[in-house]
C-alpha positions as a printed NumPy array, in Angstrom:
array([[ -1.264, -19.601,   7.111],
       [  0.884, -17.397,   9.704],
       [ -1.213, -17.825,  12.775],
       [ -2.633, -14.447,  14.263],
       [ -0.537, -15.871,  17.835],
       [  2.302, -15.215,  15.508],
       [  1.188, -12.208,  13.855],
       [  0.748, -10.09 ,  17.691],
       [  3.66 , -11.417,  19.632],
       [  5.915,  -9.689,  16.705],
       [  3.877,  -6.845,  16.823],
       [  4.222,  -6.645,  20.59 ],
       [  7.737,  -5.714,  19.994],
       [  7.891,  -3.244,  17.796],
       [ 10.403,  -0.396,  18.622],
       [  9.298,   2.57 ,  21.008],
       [  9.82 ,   5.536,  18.29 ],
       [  8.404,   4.89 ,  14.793],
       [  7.618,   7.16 ,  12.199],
       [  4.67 ,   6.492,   9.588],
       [  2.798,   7.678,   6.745],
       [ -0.397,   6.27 ,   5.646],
       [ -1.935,   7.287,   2.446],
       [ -5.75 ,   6.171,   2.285],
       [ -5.106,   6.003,   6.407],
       [ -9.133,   8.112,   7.038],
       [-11.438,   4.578,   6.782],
       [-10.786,   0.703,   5.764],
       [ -7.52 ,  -1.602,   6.02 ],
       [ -5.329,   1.749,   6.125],
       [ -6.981,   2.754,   8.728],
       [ -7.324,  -0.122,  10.87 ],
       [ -3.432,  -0.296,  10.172],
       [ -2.766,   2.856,  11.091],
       [ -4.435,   2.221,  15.064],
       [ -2.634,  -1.017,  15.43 ],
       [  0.56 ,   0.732,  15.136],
       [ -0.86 ,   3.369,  17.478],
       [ -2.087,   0.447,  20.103],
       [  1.531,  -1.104,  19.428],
       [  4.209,   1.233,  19.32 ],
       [  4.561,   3.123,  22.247],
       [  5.711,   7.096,  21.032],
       [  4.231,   7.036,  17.192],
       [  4.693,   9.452,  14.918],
       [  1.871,   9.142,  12.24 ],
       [  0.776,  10.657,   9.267],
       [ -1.991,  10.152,   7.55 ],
       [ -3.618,  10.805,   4.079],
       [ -6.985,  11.455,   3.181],
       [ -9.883,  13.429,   1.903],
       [-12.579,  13.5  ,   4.859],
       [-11.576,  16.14 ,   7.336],
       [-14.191,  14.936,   9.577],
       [-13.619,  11.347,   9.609],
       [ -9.658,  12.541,  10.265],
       [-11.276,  14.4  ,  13.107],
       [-12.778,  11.384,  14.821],
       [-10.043,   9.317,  14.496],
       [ -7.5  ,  11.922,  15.998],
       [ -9.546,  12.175,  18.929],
       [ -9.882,   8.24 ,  19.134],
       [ -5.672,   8.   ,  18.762],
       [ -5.195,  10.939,  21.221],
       [ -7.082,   8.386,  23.828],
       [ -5.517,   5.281,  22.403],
       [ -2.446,   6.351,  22.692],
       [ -1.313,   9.935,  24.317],
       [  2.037,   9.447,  23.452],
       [  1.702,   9.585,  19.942],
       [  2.409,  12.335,  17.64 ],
       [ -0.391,  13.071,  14.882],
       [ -1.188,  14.447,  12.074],
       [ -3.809,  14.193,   9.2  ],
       [ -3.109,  16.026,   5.883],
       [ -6.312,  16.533,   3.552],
       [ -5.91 ,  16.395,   0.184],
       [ -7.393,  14.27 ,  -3.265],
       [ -3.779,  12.305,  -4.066],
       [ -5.678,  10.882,  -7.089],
       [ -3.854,  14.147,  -8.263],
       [  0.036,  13.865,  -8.721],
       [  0.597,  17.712,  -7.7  ],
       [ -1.073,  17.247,  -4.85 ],
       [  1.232,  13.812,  -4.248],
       [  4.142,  16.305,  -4.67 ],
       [  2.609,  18.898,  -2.367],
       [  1.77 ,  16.167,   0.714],
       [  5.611,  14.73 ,   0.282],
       [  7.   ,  18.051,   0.655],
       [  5.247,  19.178,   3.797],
       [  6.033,  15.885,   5.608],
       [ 10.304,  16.619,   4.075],
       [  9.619,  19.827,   5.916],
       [  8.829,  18.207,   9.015],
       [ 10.484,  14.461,   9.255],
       [ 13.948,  13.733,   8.794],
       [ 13.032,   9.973,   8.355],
       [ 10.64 ,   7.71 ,   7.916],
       [ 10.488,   3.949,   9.03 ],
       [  6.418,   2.993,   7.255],
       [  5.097,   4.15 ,   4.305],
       [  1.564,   2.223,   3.872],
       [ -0.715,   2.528,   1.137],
       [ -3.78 ,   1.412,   0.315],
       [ -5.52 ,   4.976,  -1.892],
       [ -7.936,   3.214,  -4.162],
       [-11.734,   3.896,  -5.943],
       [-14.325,   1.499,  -6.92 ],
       [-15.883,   4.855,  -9.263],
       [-14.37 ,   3.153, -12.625],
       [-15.468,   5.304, -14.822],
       [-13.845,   9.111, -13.072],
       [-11.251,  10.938, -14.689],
       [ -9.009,  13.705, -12.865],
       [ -8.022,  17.098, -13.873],
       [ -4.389,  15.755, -14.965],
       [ -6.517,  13.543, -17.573],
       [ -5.56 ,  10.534, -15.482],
       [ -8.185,   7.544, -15.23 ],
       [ -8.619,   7.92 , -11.214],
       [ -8.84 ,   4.139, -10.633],
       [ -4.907,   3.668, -12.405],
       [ -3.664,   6.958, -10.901],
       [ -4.686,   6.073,  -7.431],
       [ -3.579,   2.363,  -7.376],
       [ -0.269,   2.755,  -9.944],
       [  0.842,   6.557, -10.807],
       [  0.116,   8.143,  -6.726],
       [  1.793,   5.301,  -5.399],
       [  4.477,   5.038,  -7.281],
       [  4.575,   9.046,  -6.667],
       [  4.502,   8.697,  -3.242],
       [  7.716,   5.29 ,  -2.741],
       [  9.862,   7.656,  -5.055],
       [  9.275,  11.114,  -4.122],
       [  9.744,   9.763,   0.169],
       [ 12.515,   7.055,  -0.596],
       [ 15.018,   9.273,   0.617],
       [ 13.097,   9.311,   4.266],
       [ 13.097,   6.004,   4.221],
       [ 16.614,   5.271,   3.727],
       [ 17.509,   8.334,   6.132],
       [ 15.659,   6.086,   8.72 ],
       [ 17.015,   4.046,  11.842],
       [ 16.621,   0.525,  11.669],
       [ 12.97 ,  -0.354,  10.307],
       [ 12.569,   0.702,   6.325],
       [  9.59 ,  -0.528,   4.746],
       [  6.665,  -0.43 ,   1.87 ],
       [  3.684,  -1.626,   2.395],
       [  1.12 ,  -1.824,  -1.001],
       [ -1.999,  -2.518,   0.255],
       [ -3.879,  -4.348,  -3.23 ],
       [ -3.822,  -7.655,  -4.543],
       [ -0.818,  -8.965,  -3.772],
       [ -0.357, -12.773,  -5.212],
       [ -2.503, -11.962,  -8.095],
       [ -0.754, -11.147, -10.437],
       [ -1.502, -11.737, -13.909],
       [ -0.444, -11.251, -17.662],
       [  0.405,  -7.53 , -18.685],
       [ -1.973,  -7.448, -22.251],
       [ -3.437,  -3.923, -22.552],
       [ -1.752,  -1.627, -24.375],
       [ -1.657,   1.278, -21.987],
       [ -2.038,   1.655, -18.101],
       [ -4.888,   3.894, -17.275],
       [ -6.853,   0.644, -18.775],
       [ -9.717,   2.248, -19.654],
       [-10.363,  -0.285, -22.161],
       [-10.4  ,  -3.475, -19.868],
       [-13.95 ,  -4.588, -19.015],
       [-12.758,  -7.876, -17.734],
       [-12.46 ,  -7.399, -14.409],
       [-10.482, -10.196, -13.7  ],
       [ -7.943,  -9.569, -15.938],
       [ -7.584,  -5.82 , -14.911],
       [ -6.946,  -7.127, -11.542],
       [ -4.509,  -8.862, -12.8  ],
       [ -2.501,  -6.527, -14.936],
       [ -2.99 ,  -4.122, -12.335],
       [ -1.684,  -6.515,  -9.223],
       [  1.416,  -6.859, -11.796],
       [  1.865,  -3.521, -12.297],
       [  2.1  ,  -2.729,  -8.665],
       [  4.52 ,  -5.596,  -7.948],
       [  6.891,  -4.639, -10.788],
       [  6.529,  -0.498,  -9.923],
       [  8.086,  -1.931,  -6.419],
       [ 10.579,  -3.859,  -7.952],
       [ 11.307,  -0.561,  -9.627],
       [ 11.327,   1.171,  -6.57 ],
       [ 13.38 ,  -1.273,  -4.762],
       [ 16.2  ,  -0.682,  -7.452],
       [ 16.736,   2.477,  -6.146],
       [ 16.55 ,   1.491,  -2.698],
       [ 18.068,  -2.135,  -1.896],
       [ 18.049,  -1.071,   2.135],
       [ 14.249,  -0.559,   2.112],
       [ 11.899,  -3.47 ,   2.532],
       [  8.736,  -3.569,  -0.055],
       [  5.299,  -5.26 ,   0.201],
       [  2.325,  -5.93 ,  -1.856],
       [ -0.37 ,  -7.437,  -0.191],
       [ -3.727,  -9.043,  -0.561],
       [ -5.376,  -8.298,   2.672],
       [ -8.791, -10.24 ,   1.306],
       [-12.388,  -9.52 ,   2.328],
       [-12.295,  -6.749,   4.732],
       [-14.964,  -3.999,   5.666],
       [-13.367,  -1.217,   4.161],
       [-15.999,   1.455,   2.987],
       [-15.159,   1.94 ,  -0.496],
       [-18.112,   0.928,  -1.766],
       [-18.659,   4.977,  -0.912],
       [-17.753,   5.389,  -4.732],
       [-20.405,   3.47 ,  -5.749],
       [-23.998,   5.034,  -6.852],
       [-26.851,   4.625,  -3.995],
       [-27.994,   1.609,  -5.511],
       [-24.724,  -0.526,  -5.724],
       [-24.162,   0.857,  -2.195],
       [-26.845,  -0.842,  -0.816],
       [-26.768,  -4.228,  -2.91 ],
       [-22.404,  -4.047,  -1.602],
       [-24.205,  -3.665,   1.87 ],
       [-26.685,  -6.398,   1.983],
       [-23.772,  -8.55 ,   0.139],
       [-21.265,  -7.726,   3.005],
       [-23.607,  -8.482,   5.667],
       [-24.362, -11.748,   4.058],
       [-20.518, -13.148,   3.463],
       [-19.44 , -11.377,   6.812],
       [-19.826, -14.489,   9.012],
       [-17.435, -16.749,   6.798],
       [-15.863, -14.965,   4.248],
       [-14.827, -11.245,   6.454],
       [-11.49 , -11.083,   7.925],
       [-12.37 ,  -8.945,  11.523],
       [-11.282,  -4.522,  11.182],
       [ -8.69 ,  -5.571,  14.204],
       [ -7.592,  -8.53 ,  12.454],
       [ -6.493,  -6.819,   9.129],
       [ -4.422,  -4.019,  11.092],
       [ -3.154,  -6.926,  13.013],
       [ -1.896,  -8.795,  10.169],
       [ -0.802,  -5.475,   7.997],
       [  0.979,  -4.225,  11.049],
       [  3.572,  -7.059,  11.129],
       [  4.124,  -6.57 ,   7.329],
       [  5.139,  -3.115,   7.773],
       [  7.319,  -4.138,  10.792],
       [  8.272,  -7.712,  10.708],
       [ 11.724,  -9.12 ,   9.802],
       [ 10.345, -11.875,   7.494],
       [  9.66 ,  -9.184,   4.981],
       [ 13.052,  -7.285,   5.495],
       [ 15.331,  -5.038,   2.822],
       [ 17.678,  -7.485,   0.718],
       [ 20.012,  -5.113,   2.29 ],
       [ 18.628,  -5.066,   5.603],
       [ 18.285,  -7.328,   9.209],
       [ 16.076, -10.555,   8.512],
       [ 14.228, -12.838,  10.652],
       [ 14.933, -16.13 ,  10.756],
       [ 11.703, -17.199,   8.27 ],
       [ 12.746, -14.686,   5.858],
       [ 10.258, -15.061,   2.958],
       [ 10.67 , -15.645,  -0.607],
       [ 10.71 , -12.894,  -2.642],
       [  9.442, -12.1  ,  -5.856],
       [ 12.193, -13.34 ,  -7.611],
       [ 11.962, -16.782,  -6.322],
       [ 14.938, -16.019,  -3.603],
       [ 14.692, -15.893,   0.179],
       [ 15.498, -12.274,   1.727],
       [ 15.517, -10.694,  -1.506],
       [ 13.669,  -7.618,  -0.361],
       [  9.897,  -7.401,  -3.017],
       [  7.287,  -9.549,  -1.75 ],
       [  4.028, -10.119,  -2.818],
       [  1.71 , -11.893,  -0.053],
       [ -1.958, -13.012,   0.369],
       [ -4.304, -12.367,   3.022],
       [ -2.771, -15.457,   5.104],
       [  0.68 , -13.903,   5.438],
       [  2.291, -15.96 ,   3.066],
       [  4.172, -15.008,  -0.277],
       [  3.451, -16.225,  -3.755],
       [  3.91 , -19.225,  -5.064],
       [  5.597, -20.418,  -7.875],
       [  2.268, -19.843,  -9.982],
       [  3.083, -16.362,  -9.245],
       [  6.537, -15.96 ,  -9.326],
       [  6.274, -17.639, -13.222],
       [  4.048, -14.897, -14.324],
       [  5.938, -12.188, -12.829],
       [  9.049, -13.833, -14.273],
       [  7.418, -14.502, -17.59 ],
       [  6.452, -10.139, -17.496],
       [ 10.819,  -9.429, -16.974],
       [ 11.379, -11.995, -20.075],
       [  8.635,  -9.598, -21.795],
       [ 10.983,  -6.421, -20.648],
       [  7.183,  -5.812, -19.342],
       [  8.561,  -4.194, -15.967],
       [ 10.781,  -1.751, -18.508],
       [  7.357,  -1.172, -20.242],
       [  5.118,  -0.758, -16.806],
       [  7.695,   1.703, -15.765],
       [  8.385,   3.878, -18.784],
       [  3.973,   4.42 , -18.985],
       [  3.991,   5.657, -15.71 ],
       [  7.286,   7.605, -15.604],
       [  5.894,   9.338, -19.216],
       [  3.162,  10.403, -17.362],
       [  4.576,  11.617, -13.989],
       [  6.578,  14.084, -15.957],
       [  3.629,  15.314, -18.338],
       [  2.092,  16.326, -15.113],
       [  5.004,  17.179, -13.256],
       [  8.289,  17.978, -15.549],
       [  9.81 ,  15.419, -13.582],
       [  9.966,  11.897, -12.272],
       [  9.794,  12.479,  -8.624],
       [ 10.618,  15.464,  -6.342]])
């Protein structure tokens, strides 16, 4: 386990201009993210995605006392939706020549919601929006000085076989194996991603039990039996709010996690391909990549041409709703 000593003294030298966007950044690990940097870095520029306008409202009056050197700015809209993806990417373009962090962590517990793009929300939110949102702002992030990095925010290390036959997996009622096909899915869409980009650094992470509040999604009654769950575990299960932006803060900014094209610290991890440096990593909530459990299934998914497969479902469906693969 990377020791949280570790985990702040990097984080206590990040650069003094950084620009970020956090999707999912109004409540939870996104969140909690998002004021680290803010605490951190000491002239921020940060974006941040959501749907409450007055939780955004609170939390741009806490970061204005934080941190009064800051630059903010919160951007409602439902990015379950790929149009509105497309429409949140274009009015950042308009304003930000680069960007250095892209962190998300846009996600529902509500299994059973559709969209108005006929999109199961849970798939588009965790695979199709994010996917939307790495290609559509890759060109910031190569534009940028020094730092360039990804940050998923799921289940990073765990990973599992790819068996349903389409991605909005509707028709998985194992939950364990959706996590699983899903965690794959996100690590290969960044593999994808990182194709495109070899100078940008991407993450998928596990950031484990964490208060996060989506257990909003849930009816009244699951609310309250998440609740009295939560505040049971807490004690010895619940990694602490500052603790996750802690730890999420130095994925998005250390140099163990660096571009295969970029500057990397001397512990560079090992990537998802089995090689040190090699710029896709997919970590647990300790700070420490997969191991070779991992790395087999994810190898076992190429041999498959599963990543060609993961890729072409969502691509087929970013351009039924869009008429094209990214901006």
């Amino acid at each position: 386990m990377v020791d949280l000593t570790t985990v702040k003294t990097s984080n206590t030298n990040l650069p003094s201009h950084l620009t970020a966007v956090f999707v999912g950044g109004t409540s939870g690990i996104g969140l909690y993210t998002l004021l680290a940097l803010a605490r951190h870095c000491a002239h921020p520029t940060i974006y941040f995605i959501g749907r409450s306008q007055p939780a955004a409202d609170r939390i741009l009056t806490d970061l204005r006392t934080l941190n009064p050197n800051g630059t903010y700015k919160f951007i409602p809209s439902d990015v379950a939706l790929i149009k509105n993806v497309d429409a949140v990417c274009e009015e950042i373009k308009r304003d930000e020549k680069y960007i250095n962090i892209l962190v998300q962590s846009q996600g529902t517990m509500s299994t059973g919601q559709e969209t108005a793009e006929n999109m199961h929300a849970t798939a588009s939110l965790v695979l199709h929006s994010r996917m939307r949102f790495q290609l559509n702002l890759l060109p910031l992030l190569q534009a940028a000085p020094g730092l360039k990095r990804v940050v998923s925010i799921f289940t990073g290390t765990k990973e599992g076989p790819i068996t349903a036959t389409e991605l909005q997996m509707r028709s998985l009622r194992n939950p364990l194996k959706a996590r699983g096909q899903a965690a794959s899915a996100v690590t290969l869409l960044l593999e994808e991603a990182q194709r495109r980009a070899k100078d940008v650094g991407f993450v998928h992470t596990y950031p484990g039990f964490v208060s996060t509040g989506i257990g909003r999604d849930f009816g009244m009654v699951a609310r309250m039996v998440a609740k009295v769950a939560e505040t049971v575990v807490r004690p010895w299960l619940y990694v602490p709010e500052e603790e996750s932006g802690e730890r999420n803060l130095w994925l998005a900014t250390s140099g163990r996690f660096a571009a295969e094209e970029g500057d990397k610290g001397v512990d560079a991890a090992v990537g998802t391909d089995g090689k040190v440096g090699s710029g896709v990593y997919t970590v647990d909530e300790k700070g420490e990549s997969g191991g070779e459990a991992v790395l087999k299934v994810l190898q076992e998914l190429r041999e498959q041409k599963k990543d060609e497969w993961v890729w072409d479902e969502i691509r087929k469906e970013l351009v039924r709703i869009t008429g094209k693969e990214s901006l």
